[in-house]
N, C-alpha and C positions, 0 to 999 in steps of 0.2 A: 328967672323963670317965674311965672305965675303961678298962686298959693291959693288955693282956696279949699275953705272949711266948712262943712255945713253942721250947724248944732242944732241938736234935739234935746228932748228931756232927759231919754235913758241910754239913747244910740241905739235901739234894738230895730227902730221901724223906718219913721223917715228919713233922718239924717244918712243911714247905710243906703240906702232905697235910693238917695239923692247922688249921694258917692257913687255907687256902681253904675247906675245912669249915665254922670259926668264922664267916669272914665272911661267906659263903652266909648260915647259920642266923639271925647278928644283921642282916642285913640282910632277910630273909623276916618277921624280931619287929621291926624297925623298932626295932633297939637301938643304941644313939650305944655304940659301943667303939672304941679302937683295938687292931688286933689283929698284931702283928708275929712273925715269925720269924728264927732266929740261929743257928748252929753253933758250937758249942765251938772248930772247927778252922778254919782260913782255906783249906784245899788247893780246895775248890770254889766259891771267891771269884767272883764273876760269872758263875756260871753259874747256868743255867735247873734246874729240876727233873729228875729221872731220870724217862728216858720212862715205864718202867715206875708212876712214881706222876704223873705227869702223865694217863697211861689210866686208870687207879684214881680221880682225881680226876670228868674225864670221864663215866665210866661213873654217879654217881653225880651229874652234874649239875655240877660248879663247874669250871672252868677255870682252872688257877695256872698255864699258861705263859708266862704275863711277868713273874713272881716268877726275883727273880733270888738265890745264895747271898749270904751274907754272914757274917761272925764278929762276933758278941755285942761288945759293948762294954760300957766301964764306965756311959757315960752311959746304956746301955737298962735298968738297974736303978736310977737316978732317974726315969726315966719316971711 
């Protein structure tokens, strides 16, 4: 199955924004991906998304507020 990761700086704005997008769309085409997000940096490690892309999300239909941060590992590029 298909694996894809989107990275951002802290995971709070784009990379979440990008994920809940991807997963909306592959699930609307009824496509088998996994779709994950990751931050370069660990400083917003369990937290939620920034409100501000949480409403941008919203506004647009998809819902990432129980996406939480996290930092990239080595294991997500064996994925």
């Amino acid at each position: 199955m298909p694996s894809i990761l989107f990275v951002c700086l802290g995971n709070i704005c784009r990379s979440p924004l990008a994920e809940g997008a991807l997963r909306a769309e592959a699930r609307r085409l009824h496509l088998d991906l996994i779709v994950d997000s990751a931050g370069t940096g660990n400083w917003h490690a369990g937290e939620p998304p920034d409100e501000r892309a949480q409403r941008t999300a919203l506004r647009n239909g998809v819902d990432i507020s129980a996406l939480r941060a996290r930092q990239v590992t080595r294991a997500d590029f064996r994925r």
